[in-house]
C-alpha positions in Angstrom: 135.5 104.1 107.6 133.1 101.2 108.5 134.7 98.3 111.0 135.0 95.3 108.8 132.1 93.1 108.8 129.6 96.3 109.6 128.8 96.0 105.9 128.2 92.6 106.1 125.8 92.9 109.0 123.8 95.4 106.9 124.0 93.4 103.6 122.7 90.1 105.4 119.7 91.5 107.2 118.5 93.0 103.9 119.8 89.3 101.8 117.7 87.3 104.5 114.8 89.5 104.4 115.1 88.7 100.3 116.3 92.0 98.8 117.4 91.3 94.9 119.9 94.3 95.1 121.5 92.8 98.6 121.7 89.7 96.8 123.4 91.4 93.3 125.3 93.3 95.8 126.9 90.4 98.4 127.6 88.4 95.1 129.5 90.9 93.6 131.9 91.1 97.1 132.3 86.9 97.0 133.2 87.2 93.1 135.5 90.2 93.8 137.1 88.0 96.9 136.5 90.9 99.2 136.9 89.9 102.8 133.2 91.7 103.0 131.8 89.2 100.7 133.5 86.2 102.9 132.1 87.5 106.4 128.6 88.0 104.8 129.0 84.3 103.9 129.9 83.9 107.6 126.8 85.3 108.5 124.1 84.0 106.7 125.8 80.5 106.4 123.3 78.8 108.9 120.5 80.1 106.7 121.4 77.5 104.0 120.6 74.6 102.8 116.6 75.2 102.0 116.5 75.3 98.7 117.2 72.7 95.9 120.0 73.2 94.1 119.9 71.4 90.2 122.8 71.4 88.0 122.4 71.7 83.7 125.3 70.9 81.9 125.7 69.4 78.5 127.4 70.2 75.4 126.8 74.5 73.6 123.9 74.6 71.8 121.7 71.8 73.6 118.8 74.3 74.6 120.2 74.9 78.5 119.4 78.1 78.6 115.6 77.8 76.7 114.8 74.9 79.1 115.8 76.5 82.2 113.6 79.6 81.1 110.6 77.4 80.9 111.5 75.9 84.1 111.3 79.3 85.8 108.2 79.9 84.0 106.7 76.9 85.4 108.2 77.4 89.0 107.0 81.1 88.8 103.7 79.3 88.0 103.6 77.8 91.5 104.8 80.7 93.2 108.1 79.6 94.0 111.1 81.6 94.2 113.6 81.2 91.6 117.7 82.2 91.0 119.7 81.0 88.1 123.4 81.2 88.0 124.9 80.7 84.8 128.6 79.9 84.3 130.3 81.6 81.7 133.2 81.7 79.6 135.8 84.1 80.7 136.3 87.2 78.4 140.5 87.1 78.4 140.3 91.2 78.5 137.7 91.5 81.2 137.6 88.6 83.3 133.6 89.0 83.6 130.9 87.0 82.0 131.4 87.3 77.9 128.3 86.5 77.4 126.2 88.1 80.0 122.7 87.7 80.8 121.2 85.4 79.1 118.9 86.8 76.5 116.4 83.8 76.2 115.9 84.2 80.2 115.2 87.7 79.4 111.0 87.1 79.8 111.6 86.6 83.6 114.1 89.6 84.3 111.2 91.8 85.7 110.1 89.1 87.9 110.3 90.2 91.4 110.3 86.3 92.3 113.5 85.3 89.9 116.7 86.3 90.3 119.5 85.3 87.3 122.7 85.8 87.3 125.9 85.5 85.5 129.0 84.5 86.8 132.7 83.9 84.8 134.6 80.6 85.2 137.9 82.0 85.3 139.4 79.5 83.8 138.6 77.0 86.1 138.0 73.2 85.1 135.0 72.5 84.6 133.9 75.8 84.2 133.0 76.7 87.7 134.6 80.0 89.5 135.7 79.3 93.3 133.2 81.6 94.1 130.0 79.6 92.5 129.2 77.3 95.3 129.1 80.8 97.7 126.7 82.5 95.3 124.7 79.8 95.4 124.9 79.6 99.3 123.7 83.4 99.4 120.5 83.0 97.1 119.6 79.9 99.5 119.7 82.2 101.6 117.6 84.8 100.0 114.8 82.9 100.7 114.8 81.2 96.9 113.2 77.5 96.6 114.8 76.6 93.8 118.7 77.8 93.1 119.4 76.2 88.9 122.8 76.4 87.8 123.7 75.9 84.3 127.4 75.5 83.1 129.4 76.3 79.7 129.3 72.9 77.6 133.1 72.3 78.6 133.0 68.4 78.6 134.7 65.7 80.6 135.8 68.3 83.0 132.4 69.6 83.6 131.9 66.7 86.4 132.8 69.8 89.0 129.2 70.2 88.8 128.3 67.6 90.6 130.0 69.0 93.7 127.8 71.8 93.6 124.0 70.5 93.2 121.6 67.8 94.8 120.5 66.8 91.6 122.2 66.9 87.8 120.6 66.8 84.9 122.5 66.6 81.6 121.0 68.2 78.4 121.5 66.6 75.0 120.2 67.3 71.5 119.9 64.8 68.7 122.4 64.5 65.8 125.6 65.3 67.9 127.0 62.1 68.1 130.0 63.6 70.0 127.2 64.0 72.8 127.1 60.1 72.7 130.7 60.2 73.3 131.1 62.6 75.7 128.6 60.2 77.4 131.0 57.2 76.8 133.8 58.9 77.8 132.4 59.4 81.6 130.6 61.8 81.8 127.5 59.8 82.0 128.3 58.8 85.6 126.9 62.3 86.5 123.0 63.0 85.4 120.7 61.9 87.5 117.8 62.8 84.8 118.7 63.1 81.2 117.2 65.5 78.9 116.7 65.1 74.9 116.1 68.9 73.9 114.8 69.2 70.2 113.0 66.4 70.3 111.1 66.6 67.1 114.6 66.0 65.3 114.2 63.2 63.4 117.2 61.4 65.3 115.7 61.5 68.5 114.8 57.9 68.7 118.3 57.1 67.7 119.9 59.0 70.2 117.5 57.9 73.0 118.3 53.8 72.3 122.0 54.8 72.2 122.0 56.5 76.0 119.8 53.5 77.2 122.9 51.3 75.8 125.2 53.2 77.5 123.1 53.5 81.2 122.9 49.6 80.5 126.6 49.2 81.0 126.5 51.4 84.3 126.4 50.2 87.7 122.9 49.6 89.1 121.8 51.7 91.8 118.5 52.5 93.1 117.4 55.7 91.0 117.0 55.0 87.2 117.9 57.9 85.5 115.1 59.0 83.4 115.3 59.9 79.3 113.0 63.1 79.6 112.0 64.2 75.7 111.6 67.9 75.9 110.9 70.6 73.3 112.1 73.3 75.4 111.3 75.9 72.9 107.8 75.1 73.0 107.4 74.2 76.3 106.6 70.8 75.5 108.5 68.2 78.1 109.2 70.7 80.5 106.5 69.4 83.1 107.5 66.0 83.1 111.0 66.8 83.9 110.1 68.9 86.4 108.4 66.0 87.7 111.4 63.6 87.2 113.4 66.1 89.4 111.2 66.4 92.3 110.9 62.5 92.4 114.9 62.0 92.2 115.2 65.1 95.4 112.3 63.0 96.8 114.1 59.3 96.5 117.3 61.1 98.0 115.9 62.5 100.6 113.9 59.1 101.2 117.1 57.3 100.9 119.0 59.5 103.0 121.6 60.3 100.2 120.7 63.9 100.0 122.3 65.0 103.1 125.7 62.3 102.1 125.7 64.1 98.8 125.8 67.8 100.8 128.0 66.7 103.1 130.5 65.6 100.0 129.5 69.2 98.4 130.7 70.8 101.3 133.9 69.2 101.9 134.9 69.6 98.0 134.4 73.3 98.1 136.3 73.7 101.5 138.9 71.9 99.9 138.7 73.7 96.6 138.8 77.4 98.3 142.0 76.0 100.2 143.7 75.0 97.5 143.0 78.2 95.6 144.3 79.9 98.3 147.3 77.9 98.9 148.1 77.7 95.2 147.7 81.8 95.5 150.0 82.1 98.4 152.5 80.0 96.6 152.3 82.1 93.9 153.0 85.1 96.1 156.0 83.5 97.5 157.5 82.3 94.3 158.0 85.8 92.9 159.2 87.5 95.9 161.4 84.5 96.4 165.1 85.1 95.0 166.1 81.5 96.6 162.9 80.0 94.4 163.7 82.2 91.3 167.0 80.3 91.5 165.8 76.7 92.0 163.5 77.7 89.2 166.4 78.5 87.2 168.0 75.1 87.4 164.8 73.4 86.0 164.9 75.8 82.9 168.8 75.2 82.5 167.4 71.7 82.8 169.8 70.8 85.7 167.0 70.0 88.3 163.5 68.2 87.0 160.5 69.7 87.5 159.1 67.1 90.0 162.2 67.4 92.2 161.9 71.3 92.5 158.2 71.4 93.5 159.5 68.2 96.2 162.2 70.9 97.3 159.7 73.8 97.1 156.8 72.3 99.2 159.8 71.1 102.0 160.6 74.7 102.3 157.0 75.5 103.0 156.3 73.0 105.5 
């Protein structure tokens, strides 16, 4: 039997010289929460933090997954390395992705230069596993220039993107006016470049007046988020938003934000694997626990409130 770690050696020589099935491989471990996948993490940690990481979200049905295939196309165009990580819906019998591989990404699967992947949100809010952040880490440090991550449409609580890319962009498509909402309802504070997909709908212009409304009533800041009109489909857009997101990495970077906004990434996803994990141990405790099975009992005989029994459980723990 292999010492632990010895794996991990092997897998990150192979993941920093670029090997897909290294990658495929040490993502698989992080997923799985195999104490391999963590020490691999370990390993090629300093490695990060080369590539730029962009965040899709926005509402099922938008176009994500057609734009972000013509983004790769026109990355692959200027011979830069692409991964896509796409967050799915959990299957409640598996526990993998439901939907798999996306299909419309399918033109670039034999690309030696792009690597996509998809990965199942367990659950979690906002549709991101504990483990996304860490794939994303390992294809930065495959060597790939640009790491895109698209999300399932899940709404308000899809904000957890944020914590995991230096720039967002949100996708809409005319004629949904719960888009608009969703907008109104907060989860405009995230995009840093907004994206009409579908653009030839004959609501565009409609939809386009309505955001700038909404951006009006936002705070001012230095970057103005763009309205990008894209017929991903066609291809038609796609350069210009690639555009708008190299100027907003280049006015963060110029501003010095780039490295803040990291820094906040980082510290959310330490915090989010240590919650996990306490939550986890908890967990643990609680069932092996007859003293807790009994202070559990009172709350369902109603006798102790909920709040007071999580005060008396956390005491114990301390």
């Amino acid at each position: 039997m292999a010492a632990p770690g010895s794996t991990a050696a092997e897998l990150a020589e192979r993941l920093l010289a670029g090997d897909k099935r290294a990658l495929a491989r040490a993502i698989s471990l992080v997923e799985n929460d195999d104490p391999e996948g963590w020490a691999l993490v370990r390993e090629v940690f300093p490695h990060t933090g080369r590539a730029a990481v962009v965040g899709f979200t926005g509402p099922p049905g938008a176009g994500k997954s057609t734009l972000i295939g013509a983004i790769v196309g026109h990355a692959r165009a200027r011979e830069r390395e692409v991964a896509v990580l796409s967050i799915d819906p959990s299957s409640p019998f598996t526990h993998g992705a439901l939907l798999g591989d996306r299909i419309r990404l399918s033109d670039h699967f034999l690309d030696p230069g792009v690597f996509i992947r998809s990965m199942a949100s367990r659950g979690s809010l906002g549709g991101l596993s504990e483990a996304t952040l860490q794939a994303a880490l390992l294809m930065d440090a495959a060597g790939k220039d640009d790491v895109l991550l698209e999300t399932v449409g899940v709404g308000q609580a899809e904000v957890d993107i944020i914590d995991h890319a230096d720039t967002v962009v949100l996708v809409l498509m005319p004629g949904s006016g719960d888009s608009v909402q969703a907008l109104k309802a907060g989860v405009m504070e995230i995009p840093d470049v907004i994206v009409v997909n579908k653009a030839d709908h004959p609501l565009t212009d409609t939809m386009v007046r309505e955001i700038r409304g909404v951006l009006s009533l936002g705070p001012r800041t230095s970057w103005r988020v763009p309205i990008v009109r894209t017929e991903a489909a066609r291809g038609e857009g796609v350069e210009e938003l690639v555009g708008r997101v190299e100027e907003h990495r280049a006015h963060i970077e110029a501003e010095g934000t780039l490295e803040e906004r990291r820094r906040r990434n980082l510290m959310n996803e330490v915090m989010e694997l240590a919650t996990g994990r306490m939550r986890r141990r908890l967990a643990d405790s609680v069932r092996e626990d007859p003293a807790v099975q009994q202070l559990l009992d009172e709350v369902v005989a109603r006798r102790l409130d909920p709040a007071s029994a999580a005060a008396r459980l956390l005491e114990r723990d301390e």
